[in-house]
SERO-4910 file (N, C-alpha, C, O; in steps of 0.05 Angstrom, whole numbers):
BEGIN
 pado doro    nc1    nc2    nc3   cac1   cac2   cac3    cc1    cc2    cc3    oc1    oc2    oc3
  Unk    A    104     42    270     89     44    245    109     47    221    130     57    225
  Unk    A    102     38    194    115     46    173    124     70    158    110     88    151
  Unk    A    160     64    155    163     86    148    152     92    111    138     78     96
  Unk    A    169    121    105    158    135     83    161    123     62    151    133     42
  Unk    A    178     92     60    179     77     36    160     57     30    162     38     14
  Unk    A    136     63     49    121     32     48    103     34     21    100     13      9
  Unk    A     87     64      8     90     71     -8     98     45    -35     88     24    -46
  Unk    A    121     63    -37    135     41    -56    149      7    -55    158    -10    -71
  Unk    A    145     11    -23    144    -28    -22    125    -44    -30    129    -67    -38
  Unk    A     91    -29    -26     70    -34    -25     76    -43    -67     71    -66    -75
  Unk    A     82    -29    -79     83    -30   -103    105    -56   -114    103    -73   -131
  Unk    A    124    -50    -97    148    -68   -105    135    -98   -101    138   -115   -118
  Unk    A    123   -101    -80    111   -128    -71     90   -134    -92     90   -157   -100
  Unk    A     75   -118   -102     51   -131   -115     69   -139   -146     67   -162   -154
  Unk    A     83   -122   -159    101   -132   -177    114   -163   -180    114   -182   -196
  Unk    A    126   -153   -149    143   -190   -150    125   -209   -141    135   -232   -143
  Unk    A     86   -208   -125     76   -232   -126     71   -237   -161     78   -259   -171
  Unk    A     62   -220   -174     57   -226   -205     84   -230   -219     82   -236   -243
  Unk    A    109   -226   -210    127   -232   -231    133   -269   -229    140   -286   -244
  Unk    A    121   -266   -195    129   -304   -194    106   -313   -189    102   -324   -167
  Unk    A     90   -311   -205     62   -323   -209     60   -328   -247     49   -346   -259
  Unk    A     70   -312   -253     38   -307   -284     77   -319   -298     78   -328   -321
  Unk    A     97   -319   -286    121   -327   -309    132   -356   -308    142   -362   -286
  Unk    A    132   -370   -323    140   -359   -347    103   -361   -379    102   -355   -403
  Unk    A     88   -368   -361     61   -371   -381     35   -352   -367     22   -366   -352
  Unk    A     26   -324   -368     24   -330   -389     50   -308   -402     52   -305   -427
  Unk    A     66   -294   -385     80   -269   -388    111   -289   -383    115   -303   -363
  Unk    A    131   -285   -408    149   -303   -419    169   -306   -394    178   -325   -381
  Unk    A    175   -265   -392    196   -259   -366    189   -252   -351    167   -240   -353
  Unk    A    205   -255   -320    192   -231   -302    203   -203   -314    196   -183   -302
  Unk    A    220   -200   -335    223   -179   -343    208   -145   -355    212   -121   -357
  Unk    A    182   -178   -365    155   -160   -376    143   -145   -352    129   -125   -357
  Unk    A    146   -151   -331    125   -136   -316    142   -119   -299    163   -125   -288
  Unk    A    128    -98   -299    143    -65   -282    118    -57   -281     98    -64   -294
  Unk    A    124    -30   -255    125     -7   -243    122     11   -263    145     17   -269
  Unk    A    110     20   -274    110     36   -292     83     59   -301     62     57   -289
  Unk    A     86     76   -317     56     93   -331     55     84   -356     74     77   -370
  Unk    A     20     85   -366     28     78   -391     34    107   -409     42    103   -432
  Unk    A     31    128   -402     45    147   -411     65    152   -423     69    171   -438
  Unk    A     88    129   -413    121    122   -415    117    114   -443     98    103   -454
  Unk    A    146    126   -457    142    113   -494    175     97   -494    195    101   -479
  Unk    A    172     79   -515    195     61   -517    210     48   -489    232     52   -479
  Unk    A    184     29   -479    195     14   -457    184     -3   -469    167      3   -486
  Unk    A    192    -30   -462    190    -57   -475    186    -72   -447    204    -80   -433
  Unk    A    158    -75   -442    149    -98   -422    123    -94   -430    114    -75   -443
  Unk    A    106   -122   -417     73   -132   -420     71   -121   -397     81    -98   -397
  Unk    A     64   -125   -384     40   -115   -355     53    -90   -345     77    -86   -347
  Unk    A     34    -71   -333     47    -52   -317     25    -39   -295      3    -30   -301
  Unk    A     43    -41   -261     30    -35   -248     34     -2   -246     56      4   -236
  Unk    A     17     19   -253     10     40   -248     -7     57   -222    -31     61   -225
  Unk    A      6     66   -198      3     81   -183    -12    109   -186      0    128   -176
  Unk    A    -30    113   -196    -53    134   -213    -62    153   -189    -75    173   -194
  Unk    A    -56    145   -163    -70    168   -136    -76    156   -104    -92    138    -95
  Unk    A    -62    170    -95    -59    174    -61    -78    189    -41    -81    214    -41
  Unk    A    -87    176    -30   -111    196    -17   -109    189     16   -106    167     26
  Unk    A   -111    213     31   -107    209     55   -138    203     64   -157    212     52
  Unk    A   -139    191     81   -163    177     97   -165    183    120   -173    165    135
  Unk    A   -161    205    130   -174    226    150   -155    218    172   -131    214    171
  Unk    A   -175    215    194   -152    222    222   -151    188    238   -174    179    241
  Unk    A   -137    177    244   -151    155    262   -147    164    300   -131    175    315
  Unk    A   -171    152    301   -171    160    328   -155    136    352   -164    117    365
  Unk    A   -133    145    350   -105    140    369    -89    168    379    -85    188    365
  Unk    A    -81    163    409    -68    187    407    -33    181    398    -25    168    379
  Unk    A    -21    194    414      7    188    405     20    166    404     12    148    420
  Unk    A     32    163    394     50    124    407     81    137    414     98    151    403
  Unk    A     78    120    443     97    118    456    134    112    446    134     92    432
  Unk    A    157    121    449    180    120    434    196    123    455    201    145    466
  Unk    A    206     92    462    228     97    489    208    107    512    184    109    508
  Unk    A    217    112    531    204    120    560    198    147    558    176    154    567
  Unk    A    206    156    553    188    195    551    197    216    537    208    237    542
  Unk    A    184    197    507    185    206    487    159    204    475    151    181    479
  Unk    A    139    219    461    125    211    440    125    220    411    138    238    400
  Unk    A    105    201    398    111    211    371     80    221    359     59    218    372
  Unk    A     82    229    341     47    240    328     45    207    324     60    187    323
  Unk    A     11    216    323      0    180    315      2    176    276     -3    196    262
  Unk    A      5    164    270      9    153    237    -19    161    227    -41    160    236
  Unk    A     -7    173    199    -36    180    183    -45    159    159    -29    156    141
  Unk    A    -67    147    157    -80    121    139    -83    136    116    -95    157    112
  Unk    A    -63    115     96    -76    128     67    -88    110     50    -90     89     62
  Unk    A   -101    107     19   -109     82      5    -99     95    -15   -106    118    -22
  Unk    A    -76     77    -31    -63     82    -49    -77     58    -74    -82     34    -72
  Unk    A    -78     74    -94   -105     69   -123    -77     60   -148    -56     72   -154
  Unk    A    -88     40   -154    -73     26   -175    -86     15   -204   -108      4   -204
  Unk    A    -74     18   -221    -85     11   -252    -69    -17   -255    -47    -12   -244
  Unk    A    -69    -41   -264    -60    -59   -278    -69    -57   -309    -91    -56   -320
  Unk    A    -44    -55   -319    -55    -52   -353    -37    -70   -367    -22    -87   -358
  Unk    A    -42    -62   -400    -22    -80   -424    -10    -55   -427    -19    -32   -424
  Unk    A     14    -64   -433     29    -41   -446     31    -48   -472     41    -68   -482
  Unk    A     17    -15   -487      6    -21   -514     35    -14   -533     36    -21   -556
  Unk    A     57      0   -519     75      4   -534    101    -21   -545    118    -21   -562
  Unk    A     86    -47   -515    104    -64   -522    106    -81   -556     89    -85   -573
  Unk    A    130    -86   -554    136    -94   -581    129   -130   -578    145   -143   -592
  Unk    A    115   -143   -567    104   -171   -560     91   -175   -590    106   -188   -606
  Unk    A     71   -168   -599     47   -168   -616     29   -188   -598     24   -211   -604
  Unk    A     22   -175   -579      1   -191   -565    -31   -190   -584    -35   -177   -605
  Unk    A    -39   -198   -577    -74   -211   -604    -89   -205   -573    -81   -205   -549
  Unk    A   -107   -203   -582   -133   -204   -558   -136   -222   -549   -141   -215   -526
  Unk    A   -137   -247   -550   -144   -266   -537   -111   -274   -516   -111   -289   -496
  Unk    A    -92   -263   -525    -61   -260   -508    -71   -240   -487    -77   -248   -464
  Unk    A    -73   -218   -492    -82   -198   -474   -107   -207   -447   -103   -199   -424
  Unk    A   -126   -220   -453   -152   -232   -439   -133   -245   -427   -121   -232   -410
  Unk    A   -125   -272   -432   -113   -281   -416    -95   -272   -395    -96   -280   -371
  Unk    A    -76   -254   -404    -63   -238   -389    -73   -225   -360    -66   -229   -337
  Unk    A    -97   -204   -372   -113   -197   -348   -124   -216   -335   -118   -218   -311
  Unk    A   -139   -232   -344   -149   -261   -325   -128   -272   -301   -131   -277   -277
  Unk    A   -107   -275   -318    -82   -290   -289    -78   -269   -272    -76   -278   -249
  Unk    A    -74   -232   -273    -64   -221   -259    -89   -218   -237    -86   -220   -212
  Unk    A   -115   -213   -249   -133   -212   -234   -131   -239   -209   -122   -233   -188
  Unk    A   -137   -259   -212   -128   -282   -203   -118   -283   -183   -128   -291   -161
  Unk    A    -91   -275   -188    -68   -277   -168    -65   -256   -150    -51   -258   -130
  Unk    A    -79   -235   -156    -84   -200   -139   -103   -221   -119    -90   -234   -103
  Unk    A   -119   -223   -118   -152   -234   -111   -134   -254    -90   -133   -249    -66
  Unk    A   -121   -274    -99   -117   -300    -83    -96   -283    -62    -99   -287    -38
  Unk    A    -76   -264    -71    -49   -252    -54    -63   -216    -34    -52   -196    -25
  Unk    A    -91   -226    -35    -96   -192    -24    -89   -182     -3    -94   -159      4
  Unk    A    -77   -198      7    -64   -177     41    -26   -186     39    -10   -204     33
  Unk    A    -29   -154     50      0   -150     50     11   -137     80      3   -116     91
  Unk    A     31   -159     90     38   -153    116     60   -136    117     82   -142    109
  Unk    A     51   -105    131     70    -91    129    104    -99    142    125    -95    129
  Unk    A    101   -109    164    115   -118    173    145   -151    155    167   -161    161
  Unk    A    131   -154    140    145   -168    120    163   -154    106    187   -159    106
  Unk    A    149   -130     89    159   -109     65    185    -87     91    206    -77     82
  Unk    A    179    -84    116    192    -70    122    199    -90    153    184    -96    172
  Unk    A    218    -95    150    224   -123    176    239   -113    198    249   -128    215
  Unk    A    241    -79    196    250    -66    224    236    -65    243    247    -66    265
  Unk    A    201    -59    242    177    -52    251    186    -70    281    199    -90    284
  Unk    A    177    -59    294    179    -71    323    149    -93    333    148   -114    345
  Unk    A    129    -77    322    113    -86    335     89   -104    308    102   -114    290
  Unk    A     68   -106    306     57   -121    285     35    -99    281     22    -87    298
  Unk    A     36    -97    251     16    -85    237     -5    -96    234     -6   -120    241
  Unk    A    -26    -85    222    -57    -90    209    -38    -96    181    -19    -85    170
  Unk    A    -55   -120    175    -49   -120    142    -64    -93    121    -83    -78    128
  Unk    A    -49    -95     96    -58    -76     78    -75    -92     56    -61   -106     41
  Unk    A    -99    -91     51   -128   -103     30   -123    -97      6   -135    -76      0
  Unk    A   -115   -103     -6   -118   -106    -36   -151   -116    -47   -161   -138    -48
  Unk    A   -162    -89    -53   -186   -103    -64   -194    -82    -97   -179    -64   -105
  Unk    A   -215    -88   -107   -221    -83   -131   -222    -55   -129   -222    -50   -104
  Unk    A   -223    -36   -140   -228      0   -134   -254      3   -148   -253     12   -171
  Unk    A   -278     -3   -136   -303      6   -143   -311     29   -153   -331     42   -146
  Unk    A   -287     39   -182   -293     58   -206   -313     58   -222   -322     35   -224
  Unk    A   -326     76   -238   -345     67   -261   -326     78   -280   -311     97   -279
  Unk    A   -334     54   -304   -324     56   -329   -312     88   -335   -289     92   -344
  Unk    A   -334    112   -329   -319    138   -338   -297    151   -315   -279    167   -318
  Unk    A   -306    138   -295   -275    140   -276   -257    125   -294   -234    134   -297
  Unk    A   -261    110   -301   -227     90   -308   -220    102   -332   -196    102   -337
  Unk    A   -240    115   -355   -238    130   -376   -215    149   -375   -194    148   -387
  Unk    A   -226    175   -350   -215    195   -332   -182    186   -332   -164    197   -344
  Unk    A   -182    166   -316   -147    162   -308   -130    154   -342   -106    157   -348
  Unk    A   -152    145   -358   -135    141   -381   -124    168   -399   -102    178   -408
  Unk    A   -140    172   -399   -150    202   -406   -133    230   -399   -129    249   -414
  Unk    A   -124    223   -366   -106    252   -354    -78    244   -364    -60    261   -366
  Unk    A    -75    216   -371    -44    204   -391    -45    206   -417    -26    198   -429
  Unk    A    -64    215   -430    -65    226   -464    -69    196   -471    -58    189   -492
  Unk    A    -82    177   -457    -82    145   -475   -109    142   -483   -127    152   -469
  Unk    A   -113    127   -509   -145    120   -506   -148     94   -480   -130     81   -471
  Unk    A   -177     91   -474   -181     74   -458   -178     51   -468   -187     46   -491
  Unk    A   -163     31   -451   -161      6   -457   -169    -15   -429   -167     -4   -407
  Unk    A   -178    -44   -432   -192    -58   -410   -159    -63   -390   -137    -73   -392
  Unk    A   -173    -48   -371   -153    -48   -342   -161    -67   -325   -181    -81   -331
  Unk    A   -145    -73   -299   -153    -73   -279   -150    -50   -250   -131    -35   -247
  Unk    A   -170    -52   -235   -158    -15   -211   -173    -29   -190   -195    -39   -187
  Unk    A   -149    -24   -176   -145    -34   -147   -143    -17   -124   -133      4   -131
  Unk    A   -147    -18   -101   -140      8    -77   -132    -16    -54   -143    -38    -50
  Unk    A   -107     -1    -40    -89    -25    -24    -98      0     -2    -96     24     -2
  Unk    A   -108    -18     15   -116      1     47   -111    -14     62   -104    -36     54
  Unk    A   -113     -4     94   -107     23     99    -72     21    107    -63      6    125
  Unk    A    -57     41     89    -31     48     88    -23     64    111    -25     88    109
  Unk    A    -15     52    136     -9     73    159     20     81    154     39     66    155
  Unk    A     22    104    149     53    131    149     57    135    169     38    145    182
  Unk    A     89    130    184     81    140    208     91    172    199     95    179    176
  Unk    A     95    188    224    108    215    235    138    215    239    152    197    249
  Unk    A    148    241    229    171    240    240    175    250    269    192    244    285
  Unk    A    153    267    272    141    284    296    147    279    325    127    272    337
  Unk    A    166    282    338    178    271    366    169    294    385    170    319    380
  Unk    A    157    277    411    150    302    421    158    302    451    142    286    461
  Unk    A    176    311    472    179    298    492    159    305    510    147    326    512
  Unk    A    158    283    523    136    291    550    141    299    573    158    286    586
  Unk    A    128    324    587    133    342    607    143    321    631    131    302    642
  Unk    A    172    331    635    175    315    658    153    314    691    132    327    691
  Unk    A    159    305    708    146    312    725    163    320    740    185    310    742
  Unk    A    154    344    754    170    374    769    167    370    803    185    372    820
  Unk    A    139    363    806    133    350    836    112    341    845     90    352    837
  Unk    A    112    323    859     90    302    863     87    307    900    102    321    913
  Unk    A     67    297    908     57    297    927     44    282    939     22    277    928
  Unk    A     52    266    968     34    240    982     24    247   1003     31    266   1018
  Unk    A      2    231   1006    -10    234   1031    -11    200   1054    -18    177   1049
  Unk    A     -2    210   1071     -3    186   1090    -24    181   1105    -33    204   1104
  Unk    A    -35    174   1115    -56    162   1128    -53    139   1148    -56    116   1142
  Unk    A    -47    149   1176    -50    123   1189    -90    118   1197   -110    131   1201
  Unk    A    -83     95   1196   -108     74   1213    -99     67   1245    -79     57   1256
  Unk    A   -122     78   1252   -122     58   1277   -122     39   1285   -137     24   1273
  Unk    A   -106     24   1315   -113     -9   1312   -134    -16   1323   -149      1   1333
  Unk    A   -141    -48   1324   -164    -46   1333   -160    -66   1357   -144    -84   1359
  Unk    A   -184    -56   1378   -185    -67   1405   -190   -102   1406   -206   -113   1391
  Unk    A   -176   -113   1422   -188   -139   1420   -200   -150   1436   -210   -171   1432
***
């Protein structure tokens, strides 16, 4: 399972499908687009993907996974990690509204057409093959999305918010398994038979 950076691969990846999608029209550089909050003052880029909240998604029912011959490990815990696509209002662009629309239109677009992300790509040690991770819309209401603008001191401006599931973390958790101490057979003969 993935380790503790998938996190921030999950982020790095959605960055670089939109840096080589939306550049050089409708966003000039891939320079404009980062990783970022809009909280941040005197940074100079258009788009920014914002990471706004992590939520664990309870238990999955697997038990341990196996590590080498008799070893185990805890089973991986699923999380859905919640994302804002915004303008960055501090950039020095002079984007106009109808720059901005457009803007969100292509990123939406290209989220929508690029929604699954193969863990196993972002992290190419993985042994075995993952479940992809969903990129889909984050079914907020307007005063949810208000909320996240809001806990950053910004007024609200038209976003996009996304939730990339399900994010399996694994464990560092190694656990060895009880050897076996002694076993016991039973023989059984059969009789032959008469002919």
């Amino acid at each position: 399972m993935a380790d503790y950076p998938i996190i921030s691969d999950v982020s790095a990846h959605i960055v670089k499908l939109l840096r080589e999608k939306m550049c050089p029209e409708p966003v000039p550089s891939p320079n404009n687009i980062e990783v970022s909050s809009p909280a941040e003052q005197d940074v100079d880029y258009i788009l920014g993907l914002y990471l706004y909240d992590i939520r664990e998604e309870g238990e999955i029912s697997m038990g341990p996974l196996r590590v080498g011959k008799t070893r185990l490990k805890k089973a991986p815990k699923p999380y859905s990690l919640y994302y804002m696509l915004f303008i960055n209002g501090s950039s020095q662009m002079g984007l106009k509204a109808h720059d901005i629309q457009k803007i969100i239109g292509r990123a939406a677009q290209i989220v929508n057409d690029g929604n699954l992300i193969f863990p196993n790509t972002l992290q190419t040690w993985l042994e075995s093959e993952e479940a992809p991770i969903i990129l889909s819309p984050a079914k907020i209401s307007l005063d949810d999305k208000v909320r996240v603008w809001s806990a950053i001191n910004k007024p609200y401006q038209v976003s996009l918010f996304y939730k990339a599931a399900p994010v399996f973390l694994s464990s560092e958790i190694v656990v060895d398994e009880t050897p076996v101490r002694e076993a016991s057979f039973t023989i059984q003969a059969t009789g032959e038979k008469d002919s």
